[in-house]
C-alpha positions in Angstrom: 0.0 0.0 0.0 1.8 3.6 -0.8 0.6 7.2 0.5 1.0 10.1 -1.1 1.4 11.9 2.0 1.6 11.6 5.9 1.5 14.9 7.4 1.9 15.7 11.3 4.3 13.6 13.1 5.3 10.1 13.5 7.5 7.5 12.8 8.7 8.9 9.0 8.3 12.1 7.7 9.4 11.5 4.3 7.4 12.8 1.4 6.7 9.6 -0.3 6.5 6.4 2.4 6.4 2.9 0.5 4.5 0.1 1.8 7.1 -1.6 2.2 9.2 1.2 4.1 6.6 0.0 6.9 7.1 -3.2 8.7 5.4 -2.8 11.7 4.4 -0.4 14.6 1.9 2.4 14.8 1.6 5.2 12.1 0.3 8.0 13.7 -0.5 11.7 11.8 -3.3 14.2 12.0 -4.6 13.8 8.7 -3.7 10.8 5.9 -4.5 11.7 2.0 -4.4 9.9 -0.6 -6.2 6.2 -1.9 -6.7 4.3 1.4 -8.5 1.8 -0.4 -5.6 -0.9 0.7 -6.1 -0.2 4.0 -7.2 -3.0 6.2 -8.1 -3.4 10.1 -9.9 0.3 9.8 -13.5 0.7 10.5 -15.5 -0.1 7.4 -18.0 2.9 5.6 -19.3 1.2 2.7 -17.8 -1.7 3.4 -14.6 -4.0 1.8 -14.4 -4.1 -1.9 -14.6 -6.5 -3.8 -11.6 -5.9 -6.1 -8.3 -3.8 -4.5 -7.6 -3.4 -8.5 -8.8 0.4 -9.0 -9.5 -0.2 -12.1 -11.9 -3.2 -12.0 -15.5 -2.5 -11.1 -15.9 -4.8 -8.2 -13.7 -1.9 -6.4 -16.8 -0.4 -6.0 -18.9 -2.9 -4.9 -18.8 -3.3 -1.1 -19.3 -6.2 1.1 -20.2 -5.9 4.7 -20.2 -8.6 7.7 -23.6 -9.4 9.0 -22.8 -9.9 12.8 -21.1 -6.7 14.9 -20.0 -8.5 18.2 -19.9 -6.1 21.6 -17.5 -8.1 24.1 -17.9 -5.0 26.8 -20.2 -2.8 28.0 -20.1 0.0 25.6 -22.2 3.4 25.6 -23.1 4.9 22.7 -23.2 8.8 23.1 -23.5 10.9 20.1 -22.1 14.7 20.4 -24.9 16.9 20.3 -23.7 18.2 17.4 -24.9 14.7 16.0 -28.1 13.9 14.8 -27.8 10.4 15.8 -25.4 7.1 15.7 -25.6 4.0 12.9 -23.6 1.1 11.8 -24.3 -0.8 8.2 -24.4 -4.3 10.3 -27.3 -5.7 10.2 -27.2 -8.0 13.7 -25.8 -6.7 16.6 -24.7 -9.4 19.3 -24.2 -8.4 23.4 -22.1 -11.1 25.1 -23.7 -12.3 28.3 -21.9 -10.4 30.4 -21.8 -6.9 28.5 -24.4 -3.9 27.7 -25.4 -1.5 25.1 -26.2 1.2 26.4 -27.6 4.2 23.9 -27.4 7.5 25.7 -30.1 9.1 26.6 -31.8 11.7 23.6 -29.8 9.6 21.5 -30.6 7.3 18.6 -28.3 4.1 17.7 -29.4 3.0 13.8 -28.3 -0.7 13.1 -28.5 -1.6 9.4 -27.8 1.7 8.3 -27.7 0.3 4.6 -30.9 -1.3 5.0 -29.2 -4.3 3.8 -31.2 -7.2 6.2 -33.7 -9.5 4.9 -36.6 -9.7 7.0 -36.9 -13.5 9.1 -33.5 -14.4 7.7 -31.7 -14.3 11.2 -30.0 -17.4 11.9 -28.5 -18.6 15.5 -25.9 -16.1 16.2 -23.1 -16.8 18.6 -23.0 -15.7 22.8 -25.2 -16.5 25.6 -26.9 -13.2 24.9 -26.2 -10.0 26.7 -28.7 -6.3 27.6 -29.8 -3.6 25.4 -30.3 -0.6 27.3 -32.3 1.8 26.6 -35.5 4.2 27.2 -36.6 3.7 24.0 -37.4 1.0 20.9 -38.3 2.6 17.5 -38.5 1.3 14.1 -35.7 2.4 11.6 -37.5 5.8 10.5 -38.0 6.7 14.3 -41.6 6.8 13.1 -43.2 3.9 14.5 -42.6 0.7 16.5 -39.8 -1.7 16.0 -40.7 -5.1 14.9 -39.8 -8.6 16.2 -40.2 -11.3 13.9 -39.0 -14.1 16.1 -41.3 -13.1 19.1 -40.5 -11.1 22.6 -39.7 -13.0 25.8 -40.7 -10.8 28.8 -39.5 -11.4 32.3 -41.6 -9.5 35.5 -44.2 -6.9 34.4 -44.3 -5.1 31.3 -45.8 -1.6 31.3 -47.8 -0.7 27.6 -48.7 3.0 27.9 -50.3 2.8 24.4 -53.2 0.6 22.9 -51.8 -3.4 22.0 -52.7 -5.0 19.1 -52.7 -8.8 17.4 -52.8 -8.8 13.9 -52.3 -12.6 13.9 -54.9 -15.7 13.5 -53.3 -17.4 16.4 -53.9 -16.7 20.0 -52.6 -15.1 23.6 -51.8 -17.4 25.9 -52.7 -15.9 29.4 -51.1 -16.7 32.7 -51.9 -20.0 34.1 -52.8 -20.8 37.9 -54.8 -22.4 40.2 -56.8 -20.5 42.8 -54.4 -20.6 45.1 -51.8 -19.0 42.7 -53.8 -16.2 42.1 -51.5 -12.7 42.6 -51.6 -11.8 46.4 -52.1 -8.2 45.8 -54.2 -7.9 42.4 -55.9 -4.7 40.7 -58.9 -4.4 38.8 -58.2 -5.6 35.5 -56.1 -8.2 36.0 -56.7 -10.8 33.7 -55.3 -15.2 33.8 -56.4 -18.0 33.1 -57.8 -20.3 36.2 -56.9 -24.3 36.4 -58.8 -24.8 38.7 -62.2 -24.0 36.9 -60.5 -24.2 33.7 -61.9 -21.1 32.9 -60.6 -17.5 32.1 -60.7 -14.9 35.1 -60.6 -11.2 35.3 -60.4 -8.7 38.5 -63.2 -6.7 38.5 -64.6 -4.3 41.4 -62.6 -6.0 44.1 -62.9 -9.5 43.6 -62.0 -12.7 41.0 -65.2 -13.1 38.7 -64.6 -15.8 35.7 -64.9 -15.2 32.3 -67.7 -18.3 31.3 -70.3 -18.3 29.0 -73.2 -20.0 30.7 -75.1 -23.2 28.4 -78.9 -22.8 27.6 -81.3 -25.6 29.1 -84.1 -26.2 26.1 -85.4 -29.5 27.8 -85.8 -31.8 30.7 -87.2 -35.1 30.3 -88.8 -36.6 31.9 -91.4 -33.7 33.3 -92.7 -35.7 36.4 -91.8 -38.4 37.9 -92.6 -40.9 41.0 -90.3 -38.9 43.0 -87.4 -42.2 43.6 -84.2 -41.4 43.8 -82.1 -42.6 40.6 -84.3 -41.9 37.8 -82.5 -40.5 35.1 -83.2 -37.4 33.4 -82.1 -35.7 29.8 -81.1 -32.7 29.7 -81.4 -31.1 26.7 -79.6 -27.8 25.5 -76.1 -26.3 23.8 -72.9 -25.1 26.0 -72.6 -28.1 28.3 -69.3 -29.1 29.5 -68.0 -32.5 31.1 -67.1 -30.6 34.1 -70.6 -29.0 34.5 -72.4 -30.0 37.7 -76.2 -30.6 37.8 -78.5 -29.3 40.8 -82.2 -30.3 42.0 -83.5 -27.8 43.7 -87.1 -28.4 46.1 -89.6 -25.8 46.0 -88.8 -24.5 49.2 -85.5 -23.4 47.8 -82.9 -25.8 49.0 -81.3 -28.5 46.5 -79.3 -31.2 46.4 -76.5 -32.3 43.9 -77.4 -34.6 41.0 -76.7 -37.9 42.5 -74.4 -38.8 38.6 -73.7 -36.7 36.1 -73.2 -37.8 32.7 -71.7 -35.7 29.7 -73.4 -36.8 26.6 -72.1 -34.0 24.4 -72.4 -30.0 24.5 -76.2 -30.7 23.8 -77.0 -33.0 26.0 -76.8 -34.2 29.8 -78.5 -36.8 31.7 -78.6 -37.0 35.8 -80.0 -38.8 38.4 -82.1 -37.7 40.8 -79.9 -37.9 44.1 -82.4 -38.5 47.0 -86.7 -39.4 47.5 -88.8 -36.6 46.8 -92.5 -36.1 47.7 -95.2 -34.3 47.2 -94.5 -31.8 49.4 -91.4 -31.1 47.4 -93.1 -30.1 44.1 -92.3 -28.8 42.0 -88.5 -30.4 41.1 -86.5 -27.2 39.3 -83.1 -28.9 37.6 -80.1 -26.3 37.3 -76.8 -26.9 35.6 -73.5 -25.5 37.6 -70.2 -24.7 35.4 -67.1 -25.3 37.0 -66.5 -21.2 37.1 -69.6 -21.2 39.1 -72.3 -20.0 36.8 -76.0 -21.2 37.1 -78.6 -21.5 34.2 -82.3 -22.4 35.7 -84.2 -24.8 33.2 -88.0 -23.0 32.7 -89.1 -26.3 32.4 -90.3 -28.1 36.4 -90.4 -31.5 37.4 -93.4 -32.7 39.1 -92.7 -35.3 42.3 -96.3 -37.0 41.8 -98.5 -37.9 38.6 -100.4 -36.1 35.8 -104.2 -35.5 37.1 -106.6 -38.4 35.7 -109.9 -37.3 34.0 -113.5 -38.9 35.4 -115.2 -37.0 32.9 -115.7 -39.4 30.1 -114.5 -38.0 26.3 -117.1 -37.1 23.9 -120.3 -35.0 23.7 -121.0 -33.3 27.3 -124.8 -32.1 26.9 -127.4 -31.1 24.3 -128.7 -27.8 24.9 -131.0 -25.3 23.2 -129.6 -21.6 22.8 -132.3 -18.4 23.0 -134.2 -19.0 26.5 -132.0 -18.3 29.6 -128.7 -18.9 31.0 -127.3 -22.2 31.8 -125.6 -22.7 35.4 -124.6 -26.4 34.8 -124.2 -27.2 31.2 -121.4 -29.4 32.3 -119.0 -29.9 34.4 -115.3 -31.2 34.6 -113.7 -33.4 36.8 -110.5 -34.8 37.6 -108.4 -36.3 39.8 -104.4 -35.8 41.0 -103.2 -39.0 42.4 -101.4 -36.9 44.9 -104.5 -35.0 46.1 -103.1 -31.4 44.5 -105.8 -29.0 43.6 -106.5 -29.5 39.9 -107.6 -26.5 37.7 -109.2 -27.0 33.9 -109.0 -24.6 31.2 -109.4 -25.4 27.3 -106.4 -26.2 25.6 -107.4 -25.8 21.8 -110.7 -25.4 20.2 -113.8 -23.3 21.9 -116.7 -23.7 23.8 -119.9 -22.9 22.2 -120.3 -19.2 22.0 -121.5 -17.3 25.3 -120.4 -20.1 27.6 -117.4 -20.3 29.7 -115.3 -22.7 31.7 -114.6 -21.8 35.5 -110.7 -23.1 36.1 -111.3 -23.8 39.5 -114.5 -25.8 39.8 -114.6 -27.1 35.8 -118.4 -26.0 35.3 -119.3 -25.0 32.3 -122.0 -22.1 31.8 -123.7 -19.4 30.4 -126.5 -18.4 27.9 -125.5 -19.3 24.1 -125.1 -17.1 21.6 -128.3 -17.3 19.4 -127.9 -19.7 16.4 -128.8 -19.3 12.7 -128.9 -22.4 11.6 -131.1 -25.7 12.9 -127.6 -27.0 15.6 -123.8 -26.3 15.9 -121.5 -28.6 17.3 -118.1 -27.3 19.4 -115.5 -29.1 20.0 -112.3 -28.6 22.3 -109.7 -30.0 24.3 -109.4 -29.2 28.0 -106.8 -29.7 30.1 -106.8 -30.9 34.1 -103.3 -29.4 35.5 -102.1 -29.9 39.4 -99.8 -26.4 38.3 -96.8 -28.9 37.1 -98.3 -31.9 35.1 -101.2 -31.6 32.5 -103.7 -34.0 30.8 -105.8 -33.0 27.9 -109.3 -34.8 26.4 -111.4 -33.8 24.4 -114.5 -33.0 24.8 -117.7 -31.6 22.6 -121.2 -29.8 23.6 -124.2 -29.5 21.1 -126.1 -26.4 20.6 -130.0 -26.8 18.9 -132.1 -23.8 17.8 -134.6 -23.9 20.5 -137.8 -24.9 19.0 -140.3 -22.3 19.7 -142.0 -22.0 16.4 -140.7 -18.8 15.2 -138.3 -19.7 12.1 -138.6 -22.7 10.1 -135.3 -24.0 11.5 -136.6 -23.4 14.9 -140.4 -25.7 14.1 -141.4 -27.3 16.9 -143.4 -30.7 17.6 -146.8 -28.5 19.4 -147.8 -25.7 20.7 -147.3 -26.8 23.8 -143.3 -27.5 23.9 -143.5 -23.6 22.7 -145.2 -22.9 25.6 -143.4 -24.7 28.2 -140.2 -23.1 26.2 -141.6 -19.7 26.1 -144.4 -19.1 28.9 -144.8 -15.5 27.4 -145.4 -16.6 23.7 -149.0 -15.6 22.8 -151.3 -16.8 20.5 -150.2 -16.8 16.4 -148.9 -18.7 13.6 -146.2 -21.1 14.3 -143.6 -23.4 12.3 -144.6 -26.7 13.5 -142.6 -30.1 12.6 -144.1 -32.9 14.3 -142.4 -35.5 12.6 -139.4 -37.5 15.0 -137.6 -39.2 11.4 -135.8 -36.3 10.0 -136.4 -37.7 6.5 -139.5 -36.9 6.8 -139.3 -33.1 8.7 -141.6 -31.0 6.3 -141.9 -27.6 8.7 -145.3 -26.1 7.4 -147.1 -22.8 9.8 -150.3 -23.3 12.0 -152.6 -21.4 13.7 -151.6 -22.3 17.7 -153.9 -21.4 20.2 -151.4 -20.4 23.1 -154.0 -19.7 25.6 -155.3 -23.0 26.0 -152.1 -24.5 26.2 -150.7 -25.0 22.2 -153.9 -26.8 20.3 -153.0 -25.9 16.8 -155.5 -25.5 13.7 -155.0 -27.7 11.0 -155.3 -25.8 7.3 -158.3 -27.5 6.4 -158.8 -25.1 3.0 -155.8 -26.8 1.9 -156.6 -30.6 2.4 -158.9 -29.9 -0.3 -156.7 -28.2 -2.5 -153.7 -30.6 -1.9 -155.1 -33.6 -1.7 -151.8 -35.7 -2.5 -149.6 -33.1 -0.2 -152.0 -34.3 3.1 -154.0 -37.4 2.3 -152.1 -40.8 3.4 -154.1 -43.5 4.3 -157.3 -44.4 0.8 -160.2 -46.8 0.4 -162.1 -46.9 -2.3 -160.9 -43.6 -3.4 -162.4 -43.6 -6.8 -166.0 -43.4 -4.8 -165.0 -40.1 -2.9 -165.5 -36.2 -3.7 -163.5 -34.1 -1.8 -163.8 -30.1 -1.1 -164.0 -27.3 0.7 -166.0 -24.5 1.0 -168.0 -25.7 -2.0 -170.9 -28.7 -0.6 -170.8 -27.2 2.4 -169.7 -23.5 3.0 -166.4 -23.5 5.3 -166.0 -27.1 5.8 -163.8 -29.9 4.7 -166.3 -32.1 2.7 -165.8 -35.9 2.0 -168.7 -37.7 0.9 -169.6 -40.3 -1.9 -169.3 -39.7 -6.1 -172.6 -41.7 -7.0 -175.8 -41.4 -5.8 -177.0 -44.8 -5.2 -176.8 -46.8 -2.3 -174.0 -49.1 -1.3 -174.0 -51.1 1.8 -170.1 -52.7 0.6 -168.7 -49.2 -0.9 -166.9 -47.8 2.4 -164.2 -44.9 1.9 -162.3 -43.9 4.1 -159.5 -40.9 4.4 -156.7 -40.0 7.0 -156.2 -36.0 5.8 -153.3 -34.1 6.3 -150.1 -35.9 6.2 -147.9 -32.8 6.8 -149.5 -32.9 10.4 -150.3 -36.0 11.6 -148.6 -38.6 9.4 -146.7 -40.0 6.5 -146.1 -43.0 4.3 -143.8 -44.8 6.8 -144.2 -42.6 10.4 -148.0 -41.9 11.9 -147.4 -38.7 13.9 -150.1 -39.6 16.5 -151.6 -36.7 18.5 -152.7 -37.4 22.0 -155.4 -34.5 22.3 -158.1 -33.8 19.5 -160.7 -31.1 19.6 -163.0 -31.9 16.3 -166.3 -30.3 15.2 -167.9 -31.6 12.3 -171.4 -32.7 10.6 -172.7 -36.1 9.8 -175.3 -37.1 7.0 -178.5 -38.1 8.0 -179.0 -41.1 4.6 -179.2 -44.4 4.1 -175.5 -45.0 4.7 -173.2 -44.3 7.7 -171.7 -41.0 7.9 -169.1 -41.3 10.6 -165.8 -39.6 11.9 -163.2 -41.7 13.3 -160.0 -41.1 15.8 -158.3 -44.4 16.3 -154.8 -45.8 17.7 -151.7 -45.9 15.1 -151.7 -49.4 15.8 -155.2 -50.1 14.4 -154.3 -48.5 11.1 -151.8 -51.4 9.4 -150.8 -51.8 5.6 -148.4 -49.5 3.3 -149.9 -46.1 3.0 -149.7 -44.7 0.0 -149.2 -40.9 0.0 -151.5 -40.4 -3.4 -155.4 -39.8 -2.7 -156.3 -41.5 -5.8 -154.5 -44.5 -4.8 -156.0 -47.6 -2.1 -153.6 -47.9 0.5 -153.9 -49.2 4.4 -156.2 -50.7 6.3 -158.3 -50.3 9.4 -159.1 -53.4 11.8 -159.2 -54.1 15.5 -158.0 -57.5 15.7 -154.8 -57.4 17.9 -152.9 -55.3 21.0 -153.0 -51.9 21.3 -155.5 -51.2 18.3 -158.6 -48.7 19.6 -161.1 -46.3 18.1 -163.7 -44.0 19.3 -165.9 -43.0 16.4 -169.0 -40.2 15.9 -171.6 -42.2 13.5 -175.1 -41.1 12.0 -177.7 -42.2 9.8 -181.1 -42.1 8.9 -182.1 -45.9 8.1 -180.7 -47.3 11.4 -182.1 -44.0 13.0 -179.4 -43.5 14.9 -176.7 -41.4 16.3 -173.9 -43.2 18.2 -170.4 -42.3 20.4 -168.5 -45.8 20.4 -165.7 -46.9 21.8 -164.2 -49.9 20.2 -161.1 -52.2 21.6 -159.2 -55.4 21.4 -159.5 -56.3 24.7 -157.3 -59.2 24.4 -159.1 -62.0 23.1 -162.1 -60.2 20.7 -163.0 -57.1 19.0 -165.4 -55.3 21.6 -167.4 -52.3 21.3 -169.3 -50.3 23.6 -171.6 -47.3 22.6 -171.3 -44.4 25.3 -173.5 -42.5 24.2 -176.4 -43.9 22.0 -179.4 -42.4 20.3 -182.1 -41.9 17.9 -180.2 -40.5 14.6 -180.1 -36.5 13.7 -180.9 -34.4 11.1 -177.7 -33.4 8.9 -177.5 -29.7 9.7 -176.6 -31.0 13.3 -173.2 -29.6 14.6 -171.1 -32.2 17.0 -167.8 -31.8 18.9 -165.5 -34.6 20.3 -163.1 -33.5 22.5 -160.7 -36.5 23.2 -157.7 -35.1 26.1 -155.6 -37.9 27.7 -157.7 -40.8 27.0 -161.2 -38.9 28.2 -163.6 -38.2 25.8 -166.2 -35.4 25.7 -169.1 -35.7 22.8 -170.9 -32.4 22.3 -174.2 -31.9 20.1 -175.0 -28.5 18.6 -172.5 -27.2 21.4 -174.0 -29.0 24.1 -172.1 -31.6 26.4 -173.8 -34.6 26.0 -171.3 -37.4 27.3 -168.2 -37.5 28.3 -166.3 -40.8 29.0 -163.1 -42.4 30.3 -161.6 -44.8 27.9 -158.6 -45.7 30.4 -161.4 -46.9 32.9 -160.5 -51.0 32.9 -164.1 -51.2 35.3 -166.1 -49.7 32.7 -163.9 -51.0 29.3 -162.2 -54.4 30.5 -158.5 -54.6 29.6 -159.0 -51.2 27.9 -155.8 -50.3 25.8 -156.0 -46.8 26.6 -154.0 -44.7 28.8 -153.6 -40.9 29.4 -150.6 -40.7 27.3 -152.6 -43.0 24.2 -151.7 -41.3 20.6 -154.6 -41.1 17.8 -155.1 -40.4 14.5 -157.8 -39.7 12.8 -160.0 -40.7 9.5 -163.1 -40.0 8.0 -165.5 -42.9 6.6 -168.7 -42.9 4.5 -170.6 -45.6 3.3 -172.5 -44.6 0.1 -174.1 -42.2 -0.2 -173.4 -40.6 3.1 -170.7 -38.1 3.9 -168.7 -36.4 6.8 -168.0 -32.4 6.9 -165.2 -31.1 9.3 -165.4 -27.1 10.3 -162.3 -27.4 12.5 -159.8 -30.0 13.3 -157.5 -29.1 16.2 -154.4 -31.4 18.2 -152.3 -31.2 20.8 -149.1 -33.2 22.6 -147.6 -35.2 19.6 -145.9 -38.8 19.5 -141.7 -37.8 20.6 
């Protein structure tokens, strides 16, 4: 290596020093000039070169070692006229027993070159010794350093700014058992517990861990005989093997599951840990975490039995809606096989409109909503609960249109039901229906005499005019005339076609099928009020009111047809009959019976016969008949008395129906037909 020039003193002064003028010892001057590029053992700047040859290009391309090594305690203190300290190495290494210390105000820039690759560091040599300093910053001195390999920090570390994780991983907290916890702690301390394996904070003076407690959706099942070691499921999310599960009495205290089983994080099942009885109902099951939190299941267990129902399933009562309220309509009953008070309430479905259910004694009431139609059925399900267990059934009441006469859904069987229905209802025209076969229901509007207890008019105009809509029971119908208003002015006339006399041609009609019968039901009447006229001829005239069972055959609903018959020739068959002629010369009232072994008759009232314009009345009212002339009682007679008509068939409650017969060329005229108290 050659100088062009060492100035100030030392060793040689000579204007021009070789390299090899040198061979060893100290060179010391106050300035050196000249290309020191050959220099070795000084400090590097750039760096080494590449190439000592001046004139190749790798002189100017610098190498640097990666690793400075401090062996001592060094301080770095820049003068203040300084803006701060640097090297180009990129890793700086402290032996174990030495610092660096950076002054303080001062900055000490490693990597100076900016040469490092970032996560490249390697093992580097020395046990490791202290940087010291106030503070870390990044290379700018605008923000905060960075560690790539992680920080190790020993005692407490103080952050005076906001920390942040931008990683995926996780912080591992300090770990301890209760017993471990810090001696002196401040609010906000923050470690993980071991011994409730759960994460802790210091908050307001105490320990309090962080848990999240598990939701109870389910217990199973809800009652139970109240022996200890039935198992119960536990349904929900969040359970843990180390949670605990609690039964707790309804006086408050509990006792611990007597085992525990961890199914998964839905489910749990436990056993009940000691006898429970009735007294201890209802059963409330908590679940316990290890950190101590408690989540209540909103579901109880009952110690006894679900209540039993003594009211059988299925329709409760039949009632009619419009006329008063109902106290009773039904009532509920069951049992709790532990004697608890059971209350009822309705589950699903309604009662019928206007009624209600008292919880507490299970009777039904009220006044029902007024119906539109003919019935309405409602059904529901009630439900008999001790307060814990429940058991349903369910049940049904029937609501009819109360038959009072006043719609033609609403038709009733007599004038009399209306009136025992409605005691207020005054005389008028009413739907009647007296028919019990609903095939047959043909509601049609009559005349009822409420003031005498419901007799209702029969139309007698339109017998005449409808002879196939009210005649049911023919004989010889070929032989008849019938009319009204036209023989005889405002009556119902029957009587014979031809002129001549007959003693085999006998006709015979039952009128008015929509009232008193049909083809295949006689609606029998047991109260008739009848007046009428009688011929005065050759042949009987006669008007006839007889049992249903004395009329036998297949009627035929068509008053031009034959159908039926008439005959007293077996049990139950009776008639009492009004009869006049003029070649006999009589007028009769006879009662006629099977009295069990022979047709027997027995005139009650029997005399000489009467001219035709005379006016007679039978008035037949629970088996006692009254038989009027022109107005006049003339007999009346009991056809129940068994002194007076042995083994008489008729009782107070006997039905009738009635029929007019004629034997050529007589004929019967009816001014007014009334009934009362049908066949039900």
């Amino acid at each position: 290596m050659a100088f062009t020039k060492i100035l100030g003193p030392g060793i040689a002064t000579d204007a021009d020093v070789q390299l090899d003028d040198i061979f060893a010892g100290i060179i010391t001057a106050t300035r050196f000039e000249g290309d020191g590029s050959q220099l070795s053992g000084l400090p590097g700047g750039l760096g080494t070169a590449l190439s000592s040859d001046s004139t190749s290009a790798l002189s100017a391309i610098y190498t640097n070692d990666r690793v400075l090594s401090i062996g001592a305690t060094i301080t770095i203190d820049v003068p203040s006229s300084s803006s701060g300290a640097y090297t180009q190495y990129t890793d700086i290494v402290v032996d174990a027993d030495a610092d660096l210390i950076v002054a303080d105000g001062d900055d000490f820039i490693p990597d100076i070159l900016g040469l490092s690759v970032p996560g490249s560091a390697e093992l580097l040599p020395g046990a490791g010794g202290r940087v010291r300093a106030d503070q870390f910053t990044n290379k700018a001195g605008t923000g905060a350093p960075s560690f790539p390999k992680g920080i190790t920090a020993d005692g407490t570390s103080t952050f005076a700014g906001s920390v942040g994780f931008s990683t995926t991983g996780a912080i591992t907290l300090p770990r301890g058992t209760t017993a471990q916890r810090p001696s002196s702690p401040v609010n906000g301390m923050l470690r993980y517990n071991t011994s409730i394996e759960a994460a802790e904070q210091y908050r307001n003076g105490a320990w309090v861990s962080i848990d999240v407690a598990p939701v109870i959706n389910s217990v199973s099942p809800t009652s139970f005989n109240g022996v200890a070691g039935t198992s119960f499921t536990i349904k929900g999310s969040g359970f843990q093997s180390t949670d605990t599960v609690k039964f707790v009495k309804a006086d408050g205290t509990s006792n611990t599951a007597g085992t525990v089983t961890f199914v998964g994080v839905t489910t749990l099942t436990a056993t009940s840990p000691v006898n429970y009885g009735a007294a201890d109902d209802p059963i409330t099951i908590q679940v316990v975490t290890q950190s101590g939190l408690t989540v209540t299941a909103s579901q109880t267990v009952s110690t006894g039995g679900s209540p039993t129902w003594t009211t059988s399933a299925g329709t409760l009562n039949t009632i009619n809606d419009k006329y008063g309220t109902y106290t009773g309509i039904a009532t509920l009953s069951a049992t709790d096989p532990e004697g608890q008070t059971v209350s009822y309430s309705v589950s699903s479905g309604s009662l019928p409109a206007g009624t209600s259910l008292n919880s507490s004694s299970g009777v039904i009431s009220g006044d029902p909503t007024d119906l539109s139609a003919s019935t309405a059925t409602s059904t529901f399900t009630a439900a008999a609960s001790d307060g814990v267990n429940s058991t349903t059934r369910e049940f049904s009441i029937v609501v009819n249109a109360a038959k009072d006469g006043t719609e033609n859904f609403r038709a009733a069987l007599n004038g009399a039901d209306i009136k025992a229905l409605n005691p207020s209802a005054s005389d008028g025209t009413y739907w009647i229906n007296p028919y019990t076969t609903e095939s047959y229901a043909n509601p049609q509007q009559y005349t009822v005499d409420m003031a005498n207890d419901g007799w209702i008019t029969a139309d007698l105009s339109d017998m005449a005019t409808n002879l196939n809509s009210h005649i049911s029971y023919t004989s010889s119908a070929g032989n008849s005339v019938i009319n009204w208003n036209s023989t005889i002015s405002s009556y119902l006339w029957i009587g014979s076609a031809n002129s001549g006399n007959n003693s085999n041609n006998w006709n015979a009609y039952m009128s008015d099928r929509e009232l008193m019968g049909r083809a295949l039901e006689k609606t029998a009447w047991r109260d008739w009020d009848v007046s009428f006229r009688l011929s005065n001829g050759w042949g009987w005239g006669e008007f006839k009111l007889v049992t249903p069972a004395a009329l036998t055959g297949t009627f035929t609903d068509d008053a031009a047809t034959n159908g039926g018959a008439f005959e007293i020739a077996s049990t139950g068959q009776a008639a009492v009959s009004v009869r006049n002629n003029s070649s006999n010369n009589l007028n009769q009232a006879v009662f006629r019976w099977w009295n069990g072994s022979a047709d027997t008759d027995t005139a009650f009232h029997d005399a000489s016969g009467n001219s035709d314009g005379t006016t007679y009345r039978l008035l037949l009212e629970s088996g006692v008949a009254k038989y009027y002339i022109n107005g006049s009682l003339t007999q009346t007679s009991d056809l129940t008395n068994n002194s007076t008509y042995s083994n008489t068939p008729v009782t107070s409650s006997t039905k009738w129906l009635f029929f007019t017969q004629h034997q050529s060329v007589s004929w019967a005229a009816i001014s007014s037909l009334k009934v009362r108290n049908p066949a039900t």
